[in-house]
ROTOR-755981 format. One line per 3 residues: number of its first residue (from 1); their letters; for each residue x negated, y negated, z of N, C-alpha, C. Coordinates in steps of 0.05 Angstrom, whole numbers, always signed. Atoms other than C-alpha are relative to their C-alpha. Example, Ala and Ser with C-alpha at 12.3 -4.5 7.8 and 13.67 -1.06 7.14 Angstrom:
// residues 2
1	AS	-18 +24 +0 -246 +90 +156 -18 -24 +0  +16 +24 -1 -273 +21 +143 +15 -22 +14;
This chain:
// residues 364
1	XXX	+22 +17 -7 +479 -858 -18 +11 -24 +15  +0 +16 -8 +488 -903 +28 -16 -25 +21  +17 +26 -7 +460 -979 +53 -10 +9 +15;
4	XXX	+24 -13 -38 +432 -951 +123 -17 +12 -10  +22 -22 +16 +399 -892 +77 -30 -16 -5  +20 +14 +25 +368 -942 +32 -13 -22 +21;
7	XXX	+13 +15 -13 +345 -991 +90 -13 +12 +15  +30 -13 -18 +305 -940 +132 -10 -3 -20  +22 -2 +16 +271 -919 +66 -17 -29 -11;
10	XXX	+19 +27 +10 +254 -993 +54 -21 -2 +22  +19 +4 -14 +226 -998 +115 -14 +8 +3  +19 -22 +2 +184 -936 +113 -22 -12 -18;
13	XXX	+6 +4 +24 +164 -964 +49 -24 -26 +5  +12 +23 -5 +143 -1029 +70 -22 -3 +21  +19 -2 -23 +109 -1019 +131 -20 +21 -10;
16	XXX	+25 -7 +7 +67 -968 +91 -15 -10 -20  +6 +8 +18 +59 -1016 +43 -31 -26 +11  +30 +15 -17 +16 -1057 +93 -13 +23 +7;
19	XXX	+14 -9 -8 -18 -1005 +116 -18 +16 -21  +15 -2 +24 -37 -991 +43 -27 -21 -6  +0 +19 +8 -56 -1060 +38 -32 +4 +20;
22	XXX	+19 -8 -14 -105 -1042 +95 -18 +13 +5  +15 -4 +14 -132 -999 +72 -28 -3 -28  +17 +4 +34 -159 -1018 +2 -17 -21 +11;
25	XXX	+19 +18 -17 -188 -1075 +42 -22 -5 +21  +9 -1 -20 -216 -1050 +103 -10 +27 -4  +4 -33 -5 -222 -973 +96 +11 +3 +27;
28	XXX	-16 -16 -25 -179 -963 +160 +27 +16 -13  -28 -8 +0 -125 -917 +150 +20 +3 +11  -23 -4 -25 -60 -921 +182 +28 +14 -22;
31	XXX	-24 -5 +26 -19 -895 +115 +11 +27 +16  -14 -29 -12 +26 -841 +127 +10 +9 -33  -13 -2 +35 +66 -807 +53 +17 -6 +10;
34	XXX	-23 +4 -4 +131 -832 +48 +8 +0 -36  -13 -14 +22 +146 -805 -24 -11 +30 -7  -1 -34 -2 +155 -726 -27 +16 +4 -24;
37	XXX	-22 -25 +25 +164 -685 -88 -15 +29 +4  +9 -13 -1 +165 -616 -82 +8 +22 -24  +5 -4 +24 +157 -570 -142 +18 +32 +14;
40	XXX	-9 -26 -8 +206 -498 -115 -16 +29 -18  +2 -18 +19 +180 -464 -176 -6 -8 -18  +10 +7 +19 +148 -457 -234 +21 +10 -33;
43	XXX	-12 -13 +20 +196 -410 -271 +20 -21 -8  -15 +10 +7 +248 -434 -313 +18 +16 -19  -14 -19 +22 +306 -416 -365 -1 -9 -20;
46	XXX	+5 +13 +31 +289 -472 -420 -22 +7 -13  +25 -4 +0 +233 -469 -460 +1 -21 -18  +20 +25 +0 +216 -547 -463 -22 -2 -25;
49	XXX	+28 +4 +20 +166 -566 -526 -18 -17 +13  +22 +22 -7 +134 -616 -480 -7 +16 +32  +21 -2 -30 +118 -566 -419 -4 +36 -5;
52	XXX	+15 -19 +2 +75 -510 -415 +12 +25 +21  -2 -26 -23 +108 -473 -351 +9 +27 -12  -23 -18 +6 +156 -427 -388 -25 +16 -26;
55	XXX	+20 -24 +20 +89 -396 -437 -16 +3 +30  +23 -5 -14 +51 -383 -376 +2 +31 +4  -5 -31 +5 +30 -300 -369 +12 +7 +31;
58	XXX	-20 -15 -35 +46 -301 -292 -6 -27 +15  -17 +14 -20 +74 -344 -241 -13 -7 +22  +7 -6 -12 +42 -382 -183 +19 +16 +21;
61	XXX	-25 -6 -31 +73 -351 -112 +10 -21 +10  -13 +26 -10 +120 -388 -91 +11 +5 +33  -14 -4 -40 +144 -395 -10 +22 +2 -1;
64	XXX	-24 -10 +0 +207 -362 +10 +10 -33 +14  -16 +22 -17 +262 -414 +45 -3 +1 +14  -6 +15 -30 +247 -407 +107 -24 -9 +7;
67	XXX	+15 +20 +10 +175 -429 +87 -1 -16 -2  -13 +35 +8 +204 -495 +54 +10 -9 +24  -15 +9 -25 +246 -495 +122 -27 -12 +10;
70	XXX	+19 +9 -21 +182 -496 +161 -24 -32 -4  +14 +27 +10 +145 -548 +113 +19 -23 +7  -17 +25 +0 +206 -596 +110 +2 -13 +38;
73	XXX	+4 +8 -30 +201 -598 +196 -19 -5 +4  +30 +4 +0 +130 -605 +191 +6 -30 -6  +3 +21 +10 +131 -662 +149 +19 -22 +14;
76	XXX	-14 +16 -10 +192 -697 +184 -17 -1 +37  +19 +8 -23 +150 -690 +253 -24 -13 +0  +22 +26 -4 +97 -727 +230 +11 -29 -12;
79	XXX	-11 +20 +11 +132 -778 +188 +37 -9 +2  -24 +8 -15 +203 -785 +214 +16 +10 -25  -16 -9 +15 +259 -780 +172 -4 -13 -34;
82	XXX	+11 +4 +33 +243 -780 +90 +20 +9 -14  -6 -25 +30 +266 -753 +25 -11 +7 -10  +9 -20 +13 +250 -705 -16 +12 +1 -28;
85	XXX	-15 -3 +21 +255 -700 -95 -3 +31 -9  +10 -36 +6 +260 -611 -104 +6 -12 -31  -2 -14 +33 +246 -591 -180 -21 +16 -3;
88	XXX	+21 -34 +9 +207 -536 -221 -12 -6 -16  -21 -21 +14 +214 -501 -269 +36 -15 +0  -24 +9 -11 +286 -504 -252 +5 +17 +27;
91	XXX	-12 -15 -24 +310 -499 -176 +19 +15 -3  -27 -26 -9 +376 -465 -182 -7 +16 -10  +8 -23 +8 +341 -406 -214 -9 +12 +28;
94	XXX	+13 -6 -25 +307 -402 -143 +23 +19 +13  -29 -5 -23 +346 -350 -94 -1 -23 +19  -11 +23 -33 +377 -396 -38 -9 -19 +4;
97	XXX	-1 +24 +11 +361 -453 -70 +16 -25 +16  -28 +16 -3 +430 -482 -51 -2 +4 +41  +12 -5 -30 +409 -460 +22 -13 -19 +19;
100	XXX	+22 +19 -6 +353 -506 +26 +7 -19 -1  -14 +20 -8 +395 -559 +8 +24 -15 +23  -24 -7 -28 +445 -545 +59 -18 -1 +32;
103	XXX	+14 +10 -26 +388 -553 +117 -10 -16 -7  -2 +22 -5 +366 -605 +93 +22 -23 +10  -22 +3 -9 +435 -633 +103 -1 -8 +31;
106	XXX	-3 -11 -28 +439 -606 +169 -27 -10 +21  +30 +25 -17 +367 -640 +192 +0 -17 -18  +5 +41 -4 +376 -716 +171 -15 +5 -26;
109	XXX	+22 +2 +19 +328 -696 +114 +21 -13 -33  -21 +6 +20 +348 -736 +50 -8 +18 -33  -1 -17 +22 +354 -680 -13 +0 -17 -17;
112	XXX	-7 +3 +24 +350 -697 -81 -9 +18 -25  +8 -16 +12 +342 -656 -137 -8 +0 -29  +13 +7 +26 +317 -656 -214 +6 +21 -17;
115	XXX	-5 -25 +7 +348 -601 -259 +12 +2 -27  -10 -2 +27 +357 -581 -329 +36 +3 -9  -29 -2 +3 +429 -577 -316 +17 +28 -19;
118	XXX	-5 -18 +11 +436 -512 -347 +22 +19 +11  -16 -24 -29 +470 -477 -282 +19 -23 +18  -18 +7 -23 +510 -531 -260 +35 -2 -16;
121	XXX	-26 -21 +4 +575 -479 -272 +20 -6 +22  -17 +7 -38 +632 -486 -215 -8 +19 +20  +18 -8 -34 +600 -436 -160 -22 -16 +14;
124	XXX	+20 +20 -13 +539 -481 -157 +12 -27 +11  -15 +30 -4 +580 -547 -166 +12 -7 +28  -12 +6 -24 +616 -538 -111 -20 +5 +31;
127	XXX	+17 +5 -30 +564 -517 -55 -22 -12 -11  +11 +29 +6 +522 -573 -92 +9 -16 +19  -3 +29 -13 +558 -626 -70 +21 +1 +30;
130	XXX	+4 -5 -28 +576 -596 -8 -19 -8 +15  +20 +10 -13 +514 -599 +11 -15 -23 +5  +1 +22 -4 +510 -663 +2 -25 -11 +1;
133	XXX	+34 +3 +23 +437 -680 -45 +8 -29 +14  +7 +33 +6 +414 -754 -41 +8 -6 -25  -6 -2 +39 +423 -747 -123 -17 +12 -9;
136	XXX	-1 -21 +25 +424 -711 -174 -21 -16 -27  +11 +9 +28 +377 -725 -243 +6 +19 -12  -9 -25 +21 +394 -687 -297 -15 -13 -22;
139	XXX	+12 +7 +26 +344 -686 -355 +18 +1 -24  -19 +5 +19 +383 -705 -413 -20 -20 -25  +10 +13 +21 +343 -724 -488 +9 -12 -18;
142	XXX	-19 +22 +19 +399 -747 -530 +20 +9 +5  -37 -7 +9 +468 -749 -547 +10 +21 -16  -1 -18 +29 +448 -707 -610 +1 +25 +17;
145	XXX	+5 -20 -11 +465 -642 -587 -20 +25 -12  +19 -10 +14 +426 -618 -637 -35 -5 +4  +24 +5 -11 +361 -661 -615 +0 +15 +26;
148	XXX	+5 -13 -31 +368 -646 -541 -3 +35 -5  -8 -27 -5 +384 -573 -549 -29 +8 -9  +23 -6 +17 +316 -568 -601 -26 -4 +21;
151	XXX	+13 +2 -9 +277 -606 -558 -8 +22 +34  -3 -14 -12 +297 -571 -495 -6 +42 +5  +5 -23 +2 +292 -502 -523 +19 +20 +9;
154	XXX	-20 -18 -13 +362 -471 -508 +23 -13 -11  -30 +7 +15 +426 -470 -554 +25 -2 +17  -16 +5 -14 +481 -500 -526 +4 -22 +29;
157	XXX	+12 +13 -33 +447 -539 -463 +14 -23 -4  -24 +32 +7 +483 -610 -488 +28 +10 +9  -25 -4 -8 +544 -583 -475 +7 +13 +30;
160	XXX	+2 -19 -34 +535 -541 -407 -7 -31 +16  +7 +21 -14 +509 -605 -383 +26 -21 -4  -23 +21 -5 +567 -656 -410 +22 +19 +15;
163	XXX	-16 -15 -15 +613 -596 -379 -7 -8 +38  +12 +8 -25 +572 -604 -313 +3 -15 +11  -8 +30 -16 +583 -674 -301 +17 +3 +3;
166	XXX	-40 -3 -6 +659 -667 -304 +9 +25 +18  -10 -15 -37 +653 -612 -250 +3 -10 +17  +9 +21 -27 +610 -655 -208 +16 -21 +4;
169	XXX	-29 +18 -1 +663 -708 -222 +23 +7 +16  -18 -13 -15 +709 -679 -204 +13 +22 +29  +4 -16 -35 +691 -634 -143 -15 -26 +14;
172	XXX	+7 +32 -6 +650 -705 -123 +29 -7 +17  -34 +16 +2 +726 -734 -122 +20 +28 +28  -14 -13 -24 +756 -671 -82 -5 +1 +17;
175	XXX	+14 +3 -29 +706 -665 -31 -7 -18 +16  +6 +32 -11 +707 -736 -15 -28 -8 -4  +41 +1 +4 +623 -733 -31 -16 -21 -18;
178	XXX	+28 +20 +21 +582 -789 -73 -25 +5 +5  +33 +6 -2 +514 -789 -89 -4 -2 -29  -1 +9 +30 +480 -817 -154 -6 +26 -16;
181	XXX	+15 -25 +18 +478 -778 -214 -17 -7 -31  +25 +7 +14 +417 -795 -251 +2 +12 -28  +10 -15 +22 +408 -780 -326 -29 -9 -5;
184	XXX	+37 -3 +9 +328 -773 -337 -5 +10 -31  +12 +0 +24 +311 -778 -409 -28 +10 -1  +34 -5 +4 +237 -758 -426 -5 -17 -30;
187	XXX	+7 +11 +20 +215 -810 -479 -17 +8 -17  +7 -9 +20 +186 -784 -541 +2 -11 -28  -6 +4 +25 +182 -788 -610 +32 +5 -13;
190	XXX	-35 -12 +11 +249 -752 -624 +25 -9 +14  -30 -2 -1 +290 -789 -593 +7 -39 +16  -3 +33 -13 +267 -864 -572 +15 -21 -21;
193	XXX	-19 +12 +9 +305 -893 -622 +29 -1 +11  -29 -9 -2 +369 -872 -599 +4 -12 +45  +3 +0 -31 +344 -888 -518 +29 -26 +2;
196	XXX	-27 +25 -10 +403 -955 -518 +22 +15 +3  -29 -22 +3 +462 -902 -538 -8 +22 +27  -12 -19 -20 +439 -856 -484 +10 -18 +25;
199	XXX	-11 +15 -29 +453 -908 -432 +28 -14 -8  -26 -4 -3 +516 -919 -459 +19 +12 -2  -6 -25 -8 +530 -856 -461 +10 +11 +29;
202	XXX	+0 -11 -30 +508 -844 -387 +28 -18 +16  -20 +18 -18 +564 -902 -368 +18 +15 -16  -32 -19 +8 +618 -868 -406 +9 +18 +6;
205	XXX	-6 -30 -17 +602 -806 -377 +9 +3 +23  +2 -6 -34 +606 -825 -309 -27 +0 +21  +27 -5 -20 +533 -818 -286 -6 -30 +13;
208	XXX	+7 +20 -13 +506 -870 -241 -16 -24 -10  +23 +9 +12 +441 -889 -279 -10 +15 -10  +16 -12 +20 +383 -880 -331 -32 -2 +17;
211	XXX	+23 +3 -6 +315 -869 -312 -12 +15 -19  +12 -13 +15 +275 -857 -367 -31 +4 +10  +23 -4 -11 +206 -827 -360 -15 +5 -29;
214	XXX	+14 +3 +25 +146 -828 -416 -8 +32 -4  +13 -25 +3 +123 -764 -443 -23 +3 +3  +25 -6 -8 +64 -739 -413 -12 +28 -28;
217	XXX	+7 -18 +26 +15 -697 -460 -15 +32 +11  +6 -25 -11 +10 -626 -437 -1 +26 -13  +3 -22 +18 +21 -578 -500 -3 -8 -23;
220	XXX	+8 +3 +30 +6 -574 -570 +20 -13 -10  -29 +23 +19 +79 -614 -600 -1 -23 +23  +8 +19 -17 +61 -664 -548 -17 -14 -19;
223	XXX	+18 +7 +4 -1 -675 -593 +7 -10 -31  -2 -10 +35 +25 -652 -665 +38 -8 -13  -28 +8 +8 +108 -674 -661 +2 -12 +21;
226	XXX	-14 +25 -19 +128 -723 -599 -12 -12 +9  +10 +15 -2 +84 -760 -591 +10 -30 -13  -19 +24 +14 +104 -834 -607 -31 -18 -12;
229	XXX	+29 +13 +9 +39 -862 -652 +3 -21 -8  +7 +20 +9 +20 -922 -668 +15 -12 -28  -15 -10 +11 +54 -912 -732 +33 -13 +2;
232	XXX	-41 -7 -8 +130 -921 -696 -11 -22 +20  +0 +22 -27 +102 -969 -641 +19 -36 -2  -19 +23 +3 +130 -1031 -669 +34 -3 +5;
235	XXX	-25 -8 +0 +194 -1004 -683 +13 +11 +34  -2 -9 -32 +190 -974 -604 +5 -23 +14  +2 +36 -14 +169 -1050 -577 +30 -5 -7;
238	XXX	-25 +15 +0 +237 -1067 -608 +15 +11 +15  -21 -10 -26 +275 -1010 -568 +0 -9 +24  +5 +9 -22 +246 -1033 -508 +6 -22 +1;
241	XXX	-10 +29 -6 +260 -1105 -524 +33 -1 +14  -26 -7 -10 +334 -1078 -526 +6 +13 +24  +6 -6 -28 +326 -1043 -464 +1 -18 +21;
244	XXX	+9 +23 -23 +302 -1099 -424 +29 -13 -2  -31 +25 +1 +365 -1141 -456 +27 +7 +13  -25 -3 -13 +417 -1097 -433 -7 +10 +31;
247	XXX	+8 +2 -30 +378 -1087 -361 +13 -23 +12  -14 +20 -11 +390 -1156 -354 +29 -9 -9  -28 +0 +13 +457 -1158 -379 +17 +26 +28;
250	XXX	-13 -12 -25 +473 -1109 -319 +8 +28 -7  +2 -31 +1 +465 -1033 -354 -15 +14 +17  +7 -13 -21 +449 -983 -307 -23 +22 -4;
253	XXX	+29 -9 -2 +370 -978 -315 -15 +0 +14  -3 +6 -23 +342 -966 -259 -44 -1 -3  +28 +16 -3 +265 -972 -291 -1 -28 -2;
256	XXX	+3 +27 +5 +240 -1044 -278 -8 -6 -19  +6 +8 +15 +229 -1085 -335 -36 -4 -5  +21 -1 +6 +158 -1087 -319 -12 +33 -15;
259	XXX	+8 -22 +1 +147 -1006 -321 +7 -4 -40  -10 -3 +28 +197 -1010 -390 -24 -12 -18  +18 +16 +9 +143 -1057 -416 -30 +13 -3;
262	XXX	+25 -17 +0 +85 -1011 -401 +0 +28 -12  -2 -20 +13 +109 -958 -438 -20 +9 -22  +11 -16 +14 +86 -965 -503 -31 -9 +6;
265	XXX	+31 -4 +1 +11 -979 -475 -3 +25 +19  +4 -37 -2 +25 -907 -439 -4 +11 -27  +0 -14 +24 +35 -883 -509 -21 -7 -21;
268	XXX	+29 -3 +12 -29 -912 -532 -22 +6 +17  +14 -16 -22 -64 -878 -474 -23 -25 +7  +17 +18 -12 -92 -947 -451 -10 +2 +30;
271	XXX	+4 -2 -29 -124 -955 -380 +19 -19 +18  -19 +31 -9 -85 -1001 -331 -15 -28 +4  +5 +35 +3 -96 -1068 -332 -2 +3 +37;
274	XXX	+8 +2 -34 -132 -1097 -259 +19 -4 +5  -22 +3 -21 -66 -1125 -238 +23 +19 +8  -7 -21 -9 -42 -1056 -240 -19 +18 +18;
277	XXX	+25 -24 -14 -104 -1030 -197 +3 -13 +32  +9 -36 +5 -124 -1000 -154 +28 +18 +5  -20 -21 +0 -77 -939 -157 +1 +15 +32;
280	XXX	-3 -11 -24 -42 -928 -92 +16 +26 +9  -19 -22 -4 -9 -861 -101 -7 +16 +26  +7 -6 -34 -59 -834 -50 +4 -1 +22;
283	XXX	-14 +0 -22 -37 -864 +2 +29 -4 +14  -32 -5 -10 +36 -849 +3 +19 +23 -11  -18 -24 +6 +52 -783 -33 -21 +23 +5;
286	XXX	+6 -24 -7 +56 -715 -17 +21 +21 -16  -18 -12 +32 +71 -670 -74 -8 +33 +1  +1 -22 -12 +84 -600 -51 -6 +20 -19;
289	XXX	-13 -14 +22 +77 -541 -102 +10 +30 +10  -21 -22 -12 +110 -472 -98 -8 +14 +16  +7 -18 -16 +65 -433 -65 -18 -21 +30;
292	XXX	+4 +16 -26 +52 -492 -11 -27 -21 -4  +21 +7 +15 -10 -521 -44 +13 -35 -1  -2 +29 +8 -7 -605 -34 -20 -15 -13;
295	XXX	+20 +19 +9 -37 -661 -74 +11 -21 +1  +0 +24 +8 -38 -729 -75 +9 -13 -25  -7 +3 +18 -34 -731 -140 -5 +21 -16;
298	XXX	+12 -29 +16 -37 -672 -196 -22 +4 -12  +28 +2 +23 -88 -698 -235 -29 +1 +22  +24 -4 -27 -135 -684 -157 +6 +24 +7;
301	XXX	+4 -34 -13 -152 -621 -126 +24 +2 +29  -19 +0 -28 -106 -602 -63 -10 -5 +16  +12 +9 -33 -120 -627 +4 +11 +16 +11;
304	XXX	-1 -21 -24 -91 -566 +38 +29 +17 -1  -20 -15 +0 -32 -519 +48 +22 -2 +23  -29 -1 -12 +37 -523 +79 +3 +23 +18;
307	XXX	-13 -27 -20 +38 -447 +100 -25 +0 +24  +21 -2 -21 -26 -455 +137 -11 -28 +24  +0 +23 -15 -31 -526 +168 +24 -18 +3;
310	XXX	-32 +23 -20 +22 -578 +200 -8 -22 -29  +3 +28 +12 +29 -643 +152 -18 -15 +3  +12 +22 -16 -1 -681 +193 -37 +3 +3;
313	XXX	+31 -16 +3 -63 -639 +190 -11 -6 -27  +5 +6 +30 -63 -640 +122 -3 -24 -12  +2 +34 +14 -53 -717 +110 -27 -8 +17;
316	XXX	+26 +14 -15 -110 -735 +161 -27 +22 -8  +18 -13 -5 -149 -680 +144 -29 -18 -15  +21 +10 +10 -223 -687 +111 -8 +3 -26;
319	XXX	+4 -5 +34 -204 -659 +40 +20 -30 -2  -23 +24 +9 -140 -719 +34 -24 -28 +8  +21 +19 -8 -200 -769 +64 -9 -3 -28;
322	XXX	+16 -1 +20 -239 -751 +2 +13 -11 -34  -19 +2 +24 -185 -749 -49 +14 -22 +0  -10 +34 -2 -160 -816 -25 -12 -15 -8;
325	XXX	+16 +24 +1 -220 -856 -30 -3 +5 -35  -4 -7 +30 -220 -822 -104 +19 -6 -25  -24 +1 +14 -151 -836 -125 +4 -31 -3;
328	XXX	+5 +29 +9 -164 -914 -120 -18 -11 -16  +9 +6 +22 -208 -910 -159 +9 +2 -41  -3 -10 +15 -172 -877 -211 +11 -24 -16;
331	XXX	-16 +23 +16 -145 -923 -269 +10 +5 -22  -25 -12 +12 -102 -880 -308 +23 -23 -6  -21 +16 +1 -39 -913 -326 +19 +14 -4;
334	XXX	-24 -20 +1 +16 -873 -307 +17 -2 +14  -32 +8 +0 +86 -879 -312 +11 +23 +7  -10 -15 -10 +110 -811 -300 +21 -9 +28;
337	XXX	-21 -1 -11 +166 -800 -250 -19 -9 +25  +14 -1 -28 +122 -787 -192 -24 -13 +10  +26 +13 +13 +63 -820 -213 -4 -28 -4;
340	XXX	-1 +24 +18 +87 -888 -237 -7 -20 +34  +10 +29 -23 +52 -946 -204 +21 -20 +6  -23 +26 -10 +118 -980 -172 -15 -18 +17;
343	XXX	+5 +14 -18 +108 -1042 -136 +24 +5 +20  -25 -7 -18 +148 -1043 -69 +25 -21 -15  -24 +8 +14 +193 -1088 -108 +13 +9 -19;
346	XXX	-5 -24 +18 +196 -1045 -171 +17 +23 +11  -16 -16 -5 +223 -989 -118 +16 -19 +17  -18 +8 -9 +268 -1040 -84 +26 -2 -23;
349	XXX	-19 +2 +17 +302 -1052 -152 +4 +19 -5  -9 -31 +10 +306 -981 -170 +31 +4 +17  -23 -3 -20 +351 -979 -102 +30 -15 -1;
352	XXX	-30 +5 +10 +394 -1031 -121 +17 +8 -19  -13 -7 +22 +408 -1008 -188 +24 +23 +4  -20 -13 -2 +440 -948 -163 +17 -2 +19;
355	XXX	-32 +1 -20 +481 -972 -100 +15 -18 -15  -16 +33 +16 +506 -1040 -141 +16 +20 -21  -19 -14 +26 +526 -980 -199 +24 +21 +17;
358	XXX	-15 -15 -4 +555 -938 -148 +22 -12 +14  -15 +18 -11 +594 -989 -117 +23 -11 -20  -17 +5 +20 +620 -1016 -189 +21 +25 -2;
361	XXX	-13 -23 +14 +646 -945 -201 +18 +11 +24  -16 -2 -23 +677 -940 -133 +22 -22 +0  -22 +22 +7 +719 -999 -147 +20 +8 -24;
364	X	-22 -3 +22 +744 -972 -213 +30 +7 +4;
């Protein structure tokens, strides 16, 4: 990752941040997306207590690679050069997965990826970071190899994963290659006590940064075991206090102290507060899923398809018109990865957190 990277995307950022601004005020639109996640797949090899893909009876269709090829040129002809966060299911299950990352590469497009870390063995590792991702997240729930593995749904996954890093380390280091490597927690009941130790964990290990994300409620142990109730909230407020303390103390968290702070009124399923409104996800993401199917946001219907229209079609069309003027209204309060109401300063600090960490660790 580097500064040039991170100063187009500000600017992208910013300049659609007025044209956000111009929106909500005027109803003119001049927004374009300039945050892309695209979902490769639904399948997976964990089976997760907090996600439903891995009980489903069948699969949507998903677009071959040279599909994704055609979306990812689409989207950079209307909106110039972006990134992209791929996850599933899990991508490297995908064939030619590692493919897709490798044209991106090869067209300016900036990769990153999101992955249970189950498959990152040395064949992947190495044409990984060949191909040269934006960064890496690796969901990671504790230290306990016994929690993570439980929660996760796959004996042994704690350890395939601390193995993993010390590939990536180390092929990272041969191939001359950096880029951050994210550990992504999922906050829960089982394991928010312990959230300070994984971040000093993640610095012992080597990873870049923490980005934790709140557990969203999508299956029955969502409802009936991880959930974090009312109950545990006090005791939570104090993790978070500690959180914040070693943020500012210079640990490598790369949620802002405001988001950390809004946690636990995610976890009492509050609405947002006005000075979190209106919700501008609408007019800046484009959230692909496997069989080409975009939304705005998940919790809205699709505004249109990848295999059948251009981007650009699709963002101006007259379903994204509809679903826009909808999505500001919405007053959800959500923190999710993709979802979370950053301010443009909220994602300016995200950016420092990991070049300022990758810079420390480049000095070592």
């Amino acid at each position: 990752m580097k500064v040039t990277e991170l100063a187009r995307m500000g600017l992208n950022h910013s300049r659609n941040a007025l044209a956000e601004s111009l929106y909500i005020n005027t109803g003119v639109d001049f927004t374009r997306p300039v945050t892309f996640h695209a979902l490769v797949n639904e399948r997976c090899n964990c089976k997760c207590r907090h996600c439903e893909y891995w009980r489903q009876a069948e699969y949507i269709p998903e677009m071959s690679i040279e599909e994704w090829q055609k979306t990812l040129l689409s989207i950079k002809e209307f909106a110039g050069r972006f990134s992209v966060n791929f996850s599933g299911g899990e991508p490297f299950i995908k064939k030619g997965f590692i493919d897709l990352l490798r044209f991106c590469r090869d067209n300016d497009i900036l990769a990153g990826v999101t992955t249970n870390g189950a498959l990152l063995n040395e064949k992947n590792v190495q044409a990984l970071v060949a191909a040269r991702p934006f960064n890496l997240n690796i969901s990671l729930d504790s230290t306990d190899a016994r929690v993570h593995d439980y929660v996760r749904g796959m004996n042994g996954l704690f350890e395939r994963i601390v193995r993993g890093i010390g590939l990536l380390k180390a092929e990272q280091q041969k191939q001359g290659v950096t880029f951050p490597i994210i550990i992504k927690p999922t906050v829960m009941s089982a394991n928010f006590r312990e959230l300070p130790e994984i971040v000093r964990w993640a610095e012992k290990i080597g990873a870049t940064a923490v980005n934790f994300q709140p557990l969203g409620r999508w299956t029955p142990e969502t409802y009936d075991e991880l959930w974090i109730e009312e109950k545990e909230m006090a005791e939570f407020e104090e993790v978070i206090d500690r959180l914040v303390e070693m943020k500012r103390a210079g640990s490598p968290i790369m949620n802002s102290e405001e988001i950390l702070r809004l946690m636990p009124a995610s976890f009492r399923e509050e609405k947002a507060s006005p000075e979190h409104l209106p919700c501008r996800i609408g007019l800046h993401e484009f959230y692909i899923r496997p069989d080409g199917e975009v939304k705005l946001c998940f919790h809205f219907p699709s505004i249109g398809n990848t295999t059948k229209e251009s981007a650009r079609e699709i963002w101006t069309g007259a379903k994204a018109k509809k679903i826009r003027e909808a999505t500001i209204k919405c007053d959800k309060l959500c923190l999710l990865t993709c979802l979370s109401q950053k301010s443009l300063v909220n994602k300016a600090s995200q950016a420092l957190t990991m070049l300022t960490r990758q810079k420390t660790k480049a000095g070592q």
